[in-house]
C-alpha positions in Angstrom: -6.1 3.2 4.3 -9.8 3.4 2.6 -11.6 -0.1 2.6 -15.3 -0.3 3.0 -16.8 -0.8 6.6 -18.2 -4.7 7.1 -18.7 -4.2 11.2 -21.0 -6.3 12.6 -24.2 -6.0 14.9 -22.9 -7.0 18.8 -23.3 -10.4 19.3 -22.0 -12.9 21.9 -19.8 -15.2 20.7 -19.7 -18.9 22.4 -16.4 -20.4 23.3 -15.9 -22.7 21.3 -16.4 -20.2 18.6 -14.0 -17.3 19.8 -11.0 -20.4 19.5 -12.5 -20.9 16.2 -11.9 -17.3 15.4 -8.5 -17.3 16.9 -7.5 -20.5 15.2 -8.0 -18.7 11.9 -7.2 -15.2 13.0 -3.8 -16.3 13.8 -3.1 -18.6 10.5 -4.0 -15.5 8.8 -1.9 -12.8 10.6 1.6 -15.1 10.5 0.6 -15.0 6.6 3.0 -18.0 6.5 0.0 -20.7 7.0 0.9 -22.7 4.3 3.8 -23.9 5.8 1.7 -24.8 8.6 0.0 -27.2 6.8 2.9 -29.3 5.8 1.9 -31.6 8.5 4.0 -34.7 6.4 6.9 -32.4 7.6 5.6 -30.4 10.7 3.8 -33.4 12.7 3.9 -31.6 15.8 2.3 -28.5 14.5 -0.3 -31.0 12.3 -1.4 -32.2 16.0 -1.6 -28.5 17.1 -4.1 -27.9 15.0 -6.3 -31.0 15.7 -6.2 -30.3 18.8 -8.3 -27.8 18.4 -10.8 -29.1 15.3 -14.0 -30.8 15.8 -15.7 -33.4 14.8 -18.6 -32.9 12.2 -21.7 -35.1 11.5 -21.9 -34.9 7.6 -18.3 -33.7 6.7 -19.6 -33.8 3.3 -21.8 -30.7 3.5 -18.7 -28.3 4.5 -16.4 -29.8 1.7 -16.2 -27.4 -0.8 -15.2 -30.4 -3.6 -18.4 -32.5 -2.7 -19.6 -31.4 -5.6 -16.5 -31.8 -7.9 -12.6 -30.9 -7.1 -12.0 -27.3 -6.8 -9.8 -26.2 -9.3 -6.7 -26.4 -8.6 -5.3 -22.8 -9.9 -7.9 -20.9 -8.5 -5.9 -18.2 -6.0 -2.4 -16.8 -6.1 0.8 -18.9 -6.5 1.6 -18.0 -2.6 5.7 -18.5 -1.4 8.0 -18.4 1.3 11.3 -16.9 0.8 14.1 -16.9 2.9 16.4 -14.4 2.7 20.4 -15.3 3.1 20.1 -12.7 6.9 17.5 -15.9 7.8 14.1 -13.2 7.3 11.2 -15.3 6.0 9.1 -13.4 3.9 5.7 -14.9 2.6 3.8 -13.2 -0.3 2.5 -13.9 -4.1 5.1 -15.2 -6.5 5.3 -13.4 -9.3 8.8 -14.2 -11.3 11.6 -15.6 -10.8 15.1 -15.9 -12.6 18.5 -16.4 -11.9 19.1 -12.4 -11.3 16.1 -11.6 -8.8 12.6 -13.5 -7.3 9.6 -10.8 -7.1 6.9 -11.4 -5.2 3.5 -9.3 -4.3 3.4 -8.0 -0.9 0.0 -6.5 0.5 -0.2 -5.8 -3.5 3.3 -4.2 -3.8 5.5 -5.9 -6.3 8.9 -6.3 -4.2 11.9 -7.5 -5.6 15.2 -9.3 -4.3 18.1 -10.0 -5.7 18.2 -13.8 -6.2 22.1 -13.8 -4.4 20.6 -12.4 -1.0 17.7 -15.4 -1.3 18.8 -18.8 0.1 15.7 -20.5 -0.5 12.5 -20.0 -2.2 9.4 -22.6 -1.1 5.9 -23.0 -2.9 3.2 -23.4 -0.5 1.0 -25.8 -1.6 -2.6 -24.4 -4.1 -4.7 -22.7 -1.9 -7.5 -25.1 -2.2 -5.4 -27.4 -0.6 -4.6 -25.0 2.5 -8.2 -23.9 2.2 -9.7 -27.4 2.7 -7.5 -27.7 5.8 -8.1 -24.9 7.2 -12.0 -25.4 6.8 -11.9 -29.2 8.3 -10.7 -27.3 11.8 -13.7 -24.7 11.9 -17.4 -25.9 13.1 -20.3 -25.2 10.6 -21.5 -22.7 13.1 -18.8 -20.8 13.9 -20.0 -18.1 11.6 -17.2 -15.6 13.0 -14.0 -18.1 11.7 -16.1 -18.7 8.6 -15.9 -15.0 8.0 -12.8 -14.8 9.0 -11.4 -17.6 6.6 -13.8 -15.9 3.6 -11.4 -13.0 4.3 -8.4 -15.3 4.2 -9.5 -16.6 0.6 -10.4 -13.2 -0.8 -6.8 -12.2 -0.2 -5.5 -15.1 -2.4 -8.0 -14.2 -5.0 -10.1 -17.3 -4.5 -12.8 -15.6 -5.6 -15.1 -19.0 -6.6 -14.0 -20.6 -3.2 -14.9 -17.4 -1.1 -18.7 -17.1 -2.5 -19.2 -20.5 -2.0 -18.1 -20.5 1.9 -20.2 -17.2 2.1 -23.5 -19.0 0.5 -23.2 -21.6 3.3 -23.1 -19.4 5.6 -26.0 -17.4 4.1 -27.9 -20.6 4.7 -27.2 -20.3 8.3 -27.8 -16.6 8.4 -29.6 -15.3 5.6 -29.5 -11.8 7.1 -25.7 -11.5 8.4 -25.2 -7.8 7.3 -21.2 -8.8 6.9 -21.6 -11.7 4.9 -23.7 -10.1 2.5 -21.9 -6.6 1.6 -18.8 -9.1 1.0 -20.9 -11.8 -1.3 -22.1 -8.8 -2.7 -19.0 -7.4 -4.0 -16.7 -10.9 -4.2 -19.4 -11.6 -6.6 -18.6 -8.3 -8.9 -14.6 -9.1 -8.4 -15.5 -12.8 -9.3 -17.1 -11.2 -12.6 -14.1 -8.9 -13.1 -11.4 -11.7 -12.8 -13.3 -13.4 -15.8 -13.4 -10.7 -17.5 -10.0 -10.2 -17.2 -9.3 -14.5 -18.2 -11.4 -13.7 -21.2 -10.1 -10.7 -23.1 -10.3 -9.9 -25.9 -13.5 -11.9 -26.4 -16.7 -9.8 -26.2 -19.2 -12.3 -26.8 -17.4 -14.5 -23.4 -17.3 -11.8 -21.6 -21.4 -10.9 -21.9 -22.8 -13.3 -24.0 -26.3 -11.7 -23.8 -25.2 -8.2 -24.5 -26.0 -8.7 -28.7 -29.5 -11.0 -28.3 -30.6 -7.4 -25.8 -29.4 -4.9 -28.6 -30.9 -6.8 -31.4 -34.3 -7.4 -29.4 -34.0 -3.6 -28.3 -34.1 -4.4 -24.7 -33.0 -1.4 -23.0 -29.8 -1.1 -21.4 -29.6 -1.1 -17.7 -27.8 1.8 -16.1 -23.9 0.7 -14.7 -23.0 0.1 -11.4 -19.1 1.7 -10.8 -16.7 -1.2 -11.3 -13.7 -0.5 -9.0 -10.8 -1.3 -10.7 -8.1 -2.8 -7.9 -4.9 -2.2 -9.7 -1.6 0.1 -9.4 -2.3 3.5 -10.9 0.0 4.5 -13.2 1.7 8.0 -11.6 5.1 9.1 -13.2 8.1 9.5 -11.4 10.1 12.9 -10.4 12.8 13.3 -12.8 16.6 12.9 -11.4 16.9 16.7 -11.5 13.8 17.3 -9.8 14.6 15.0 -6.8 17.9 16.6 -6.5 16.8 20.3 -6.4 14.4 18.9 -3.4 17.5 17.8 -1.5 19.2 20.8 -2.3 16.6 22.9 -0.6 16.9 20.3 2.5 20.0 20.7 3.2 21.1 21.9 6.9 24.1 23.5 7.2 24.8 22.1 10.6 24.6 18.8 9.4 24.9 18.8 5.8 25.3 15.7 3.3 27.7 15.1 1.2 27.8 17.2 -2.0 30.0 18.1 -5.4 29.9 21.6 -6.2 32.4 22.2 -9.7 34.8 25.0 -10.1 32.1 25.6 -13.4 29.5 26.2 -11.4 31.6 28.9 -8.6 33.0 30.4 -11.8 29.2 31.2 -12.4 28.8 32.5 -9.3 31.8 34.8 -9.4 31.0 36.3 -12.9 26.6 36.9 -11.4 28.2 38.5 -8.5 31.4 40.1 -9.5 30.8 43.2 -6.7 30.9 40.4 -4.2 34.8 38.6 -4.9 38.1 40.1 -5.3 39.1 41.5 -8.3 42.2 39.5 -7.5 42.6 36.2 -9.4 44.6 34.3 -6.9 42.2 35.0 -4.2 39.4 33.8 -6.5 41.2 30.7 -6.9 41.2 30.3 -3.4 37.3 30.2 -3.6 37.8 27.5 -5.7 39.6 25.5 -3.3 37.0 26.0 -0.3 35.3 23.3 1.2 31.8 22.2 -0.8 30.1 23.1 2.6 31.3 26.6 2.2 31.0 27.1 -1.2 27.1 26.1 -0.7 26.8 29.1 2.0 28.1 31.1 -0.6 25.5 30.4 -2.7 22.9 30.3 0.0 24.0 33.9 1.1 24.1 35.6 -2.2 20.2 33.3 -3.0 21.5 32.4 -6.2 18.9 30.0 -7.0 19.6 29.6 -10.5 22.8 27.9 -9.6 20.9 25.2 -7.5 20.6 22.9 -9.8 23.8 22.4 -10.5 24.9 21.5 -6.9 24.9 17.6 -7.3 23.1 16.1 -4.0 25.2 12.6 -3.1 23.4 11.8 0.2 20.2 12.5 1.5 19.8 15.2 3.6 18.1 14.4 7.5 15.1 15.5 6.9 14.4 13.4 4.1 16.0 10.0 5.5 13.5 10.9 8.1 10.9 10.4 5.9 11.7 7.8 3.7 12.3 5.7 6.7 10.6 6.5 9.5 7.2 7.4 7.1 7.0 6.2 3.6 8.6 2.7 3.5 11.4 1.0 5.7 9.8 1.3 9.3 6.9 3.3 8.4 3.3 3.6 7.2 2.7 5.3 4.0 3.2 2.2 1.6 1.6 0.0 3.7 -1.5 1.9 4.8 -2.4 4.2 2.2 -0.4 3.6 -0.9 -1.8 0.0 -1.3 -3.2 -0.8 -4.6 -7.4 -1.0 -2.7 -6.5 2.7 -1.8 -4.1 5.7 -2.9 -2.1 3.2 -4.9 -4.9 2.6 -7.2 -6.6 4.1 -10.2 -9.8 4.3 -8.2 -8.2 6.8 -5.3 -9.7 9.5 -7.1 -7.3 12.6 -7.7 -4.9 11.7 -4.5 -3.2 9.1 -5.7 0.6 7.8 -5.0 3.3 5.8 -6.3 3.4 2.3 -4.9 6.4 0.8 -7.1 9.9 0.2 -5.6 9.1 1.4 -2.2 12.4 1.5 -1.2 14.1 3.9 -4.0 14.2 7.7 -4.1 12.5 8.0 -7.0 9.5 6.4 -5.3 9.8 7.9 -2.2 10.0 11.8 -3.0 8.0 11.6 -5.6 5.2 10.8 -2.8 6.5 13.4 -0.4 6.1 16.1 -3.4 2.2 14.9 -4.1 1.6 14.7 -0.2 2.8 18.4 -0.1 1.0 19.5 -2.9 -2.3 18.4 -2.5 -5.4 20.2 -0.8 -8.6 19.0 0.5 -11.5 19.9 -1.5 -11.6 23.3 1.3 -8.2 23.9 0.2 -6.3 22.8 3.6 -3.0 21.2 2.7 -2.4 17.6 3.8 1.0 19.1 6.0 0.2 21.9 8.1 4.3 23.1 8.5 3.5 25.1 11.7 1.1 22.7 13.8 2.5 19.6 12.2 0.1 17.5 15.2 -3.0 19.0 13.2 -1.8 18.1 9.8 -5.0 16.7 7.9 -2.2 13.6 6.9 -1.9 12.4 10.5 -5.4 13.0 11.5 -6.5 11.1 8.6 -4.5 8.4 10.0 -6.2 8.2 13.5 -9.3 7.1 14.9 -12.2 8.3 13.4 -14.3 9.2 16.1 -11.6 10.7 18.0 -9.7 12.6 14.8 -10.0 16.2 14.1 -10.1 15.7 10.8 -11.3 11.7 10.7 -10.6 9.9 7.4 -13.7 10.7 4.4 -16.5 7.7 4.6 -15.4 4.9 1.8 -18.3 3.6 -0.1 -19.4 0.8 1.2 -19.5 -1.6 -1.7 -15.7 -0.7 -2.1 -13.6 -3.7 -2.1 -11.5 -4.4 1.0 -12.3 -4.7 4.9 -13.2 -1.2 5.9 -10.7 1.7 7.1 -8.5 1.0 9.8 -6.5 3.4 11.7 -3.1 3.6 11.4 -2.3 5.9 14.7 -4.3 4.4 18.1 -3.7 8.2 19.8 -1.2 10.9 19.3 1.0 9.4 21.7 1.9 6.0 19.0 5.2 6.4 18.7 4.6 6.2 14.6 2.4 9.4 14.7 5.3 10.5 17.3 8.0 10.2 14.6 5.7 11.6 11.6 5.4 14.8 13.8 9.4 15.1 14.3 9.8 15.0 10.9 7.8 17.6 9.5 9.0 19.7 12.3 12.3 18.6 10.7 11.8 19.8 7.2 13.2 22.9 6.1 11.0 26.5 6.5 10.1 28.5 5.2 9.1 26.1 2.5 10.3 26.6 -1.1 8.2 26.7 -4.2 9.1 23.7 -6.4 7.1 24.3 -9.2 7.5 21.1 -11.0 6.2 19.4 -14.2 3.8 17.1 -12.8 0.7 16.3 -13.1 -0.5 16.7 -9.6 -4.7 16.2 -10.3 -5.0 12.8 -12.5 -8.3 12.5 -14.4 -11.1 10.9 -11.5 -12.1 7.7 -12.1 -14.7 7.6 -9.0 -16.3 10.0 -6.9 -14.1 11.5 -4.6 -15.6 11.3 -0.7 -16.4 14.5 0.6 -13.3 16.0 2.1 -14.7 18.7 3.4 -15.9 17.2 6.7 -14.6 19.0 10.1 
């Protein structure tokens, strides 16, 4: 959710420029543009896009290479995967083998099992998709410039992104956008060197032992934001099982293994509350795991929960790992992204953004979300008014939130918060309500072994606006 704010001071836009920013808005959202640019094997979409290009005087001043060839591995190794149900997926390659093919997603390692992939296809360096991409946009068209700046900082073509922005900076030396971001690609430019050359100091800051030994004094540091995955542990097995234990509805209940062991247990804790008769005990035994768990339920025998072994998830619990954290919701996408709650700069909110998809992952989440407070202590789920929980209203708006999202600094790396609810009435925000209106109450005490407040890395914004 948190990226810094880049808006822009109103301006009319021409035209020809707004199809400009179109033409590279749309390349960007299908996130698939590579493929676009295949024209050897896509002539009809090759003539698409000339369609809407024009012609420049002096093409030599908007070609990145005039100066020499960009390098052909700056950016991510982008890819196309096609999944064996005919999905087309498009994200950074990371591995590949004969068992799976993981690939970054919006900065989420994701990985498939290489017998549902039927194809895997390398888009070609982004250079080469860059230099395409720019031929179609006029020099003026500061908006699609912007727009394609964007485009290259989300490959990581850090080199190529600074030197579209210092063009444009000729054109407008005091766009307010294009200066916060060639402000801060500039710092991730430094850090991605830094991170080429480790291990050797006198690379990374070459001046740093000529200023110590000429006693120059040292300049105070700027916060570096660090943009990768935080490093949160996981619930334990156990622990994820007592949580579905306490979620269990009895009208609906999941499947479940109680042993005789454990009922044995029971009998000898409670011995006023069974026949002293053994073949009527052994009857007890032979009862239905739904009724033995109401037995334990009615007689609160809590110290016998963990022993009831969990073997689906309970309702309100799907609910959420579906409709909310991953699957068809919100949580992994919007706020659990390494630029935000995912990452070691998210101050002490922070939440797990590996496998998505797996319990582990999932409740561990929903047990930091329920556990943390706002700097004035309000919880992030309010149980009874679950419309006014800080978690949702963080989600909306700003400027029509009753609780709107804290301010992000503004040299933080990204493109500035966006919303993930348009109004109470998005059916997302909808579904988010009916689940914690779903989960069990009163709610139960799990006092875990976990660290819920990681050491701070940054400031944390102040949380304790209205």
């Amino acid at each position: 959710m948190p990226r810094p704010s880049t808006q822009n001071p109103t301006r009319r836009i021409s035209p020809s420029a707004l199809t400009g920013v179109c033409t590279i808005a749309a390349l960007i959202v299908c996130g698939s543009v590579g493929s676009i640019l295949l024209s050897q094997q896509a002539p009809n979409q090759s003539a698409s896009l000339s369609t809407i290009s024009w012609i420049v005087a002096e093409p030599e001043t908007t070609d990145p290479g005039a100066s020499g060839e960009p390098d052909k591995n700056e950016g991510i190794r982008e890819c196309v995967i096609t999944l064996q149900s005919g999905r087309t997926i498009t994200g950074e390659l990371i591995r590949e083998d004969s068992r799976e093919v993981v690939i970054g997603i919006n900065g989420i390692e994701t990985t498939f099992l290489r017998k549902n992939v039927s194809n895997v296809v390398i888009l070609p360096p982004v250079p080469e998709r860059y230099k395409q991409l720019r031929a179609s946009v006029d020099d003026g068209d500061i908006d699609a410039r912007l727009a394609l700046v964007e485009w290259l900082r989300a490959r990581r073509a850090y080199s190529l992104a600074i030197t579209e922005l210092e063009s444009i900076l000729l054109l407008e030396p005091k766009n307010p956008r294009a200066r916060l971001l060639h402000t801060w690609l500039k710092e991730y430019d430094k850090l991605a060197e830094q991170r080429e050359d480790d291990g050797d100091e006198e690379s990374q800051n070459p001046d740093q032992d000529n200023e110590e030994l000429q006693g120059t004094p040292e300049k105070p540091e700027e916060p570096q934001y660090q943009i990768r995955r935080n490093a949160r542990p996981l619930l334990t097995p156990e622990q994820i099982n007592l949580m579905k234990v306490y979620e269990i509805d009895l009208r609906d209940p999941p499947k479940m293994r109680i042993s005789d062991d454990t009922m044995l247990k029971l009998m000898r804790e409670f011995p006023d509350r069974f026949s002293p008769n053994e073949n009527e005990r052994a009857r007890v035994l032979d009862l239905p795991n739904v009724e033995k768990l109401k037995l334990i339920f009615s007689l609160r025998a809590r110290d016998l929960y963990n022993e009831i072994e969990v073997l689906e998830n309970p309702q309100s619990l799907d609910r959420f790992k579906d409709a909310v954290h991953a699957g068809r919701g919100w949580l992994m996408n919007a706020c659990a992204t390494t630029r935000c709650h995912g990452g070691v700069d998210a101050g002490s909110f922070r939440l797990v953004n590996e496998k998505p998809n797996t319990d582990e992952t999932a409740f561990t989440n929903l047990y930091i979300i329920e556990n943390t407070k706002l700097a004035n202590g309000m919880p992030l789920i309010d149980f009874e008014n679950p419309d006014r929980s800080p978690l949702l209203q963080m989600g909306m708006i700003q400027s029509t939130a009753l609780i709107p999202h804290p301010e992000i600094p503004r040299d933080y790396p990204g493109t500035g918060y966006r919303p993930v609810f348009r109004s109470t009435r998005d059916r997302k925000y909808q579904q988010a309500v009916d689940w914690i209106r779903s989960m069990y109450q009163p709610r139960p005490e799990l006092e875990f072994d976990y660290p819920l407040n990681p050491a701070k890395t940054q400031p944390e914004p102040d949380q304790n606006q209205p």
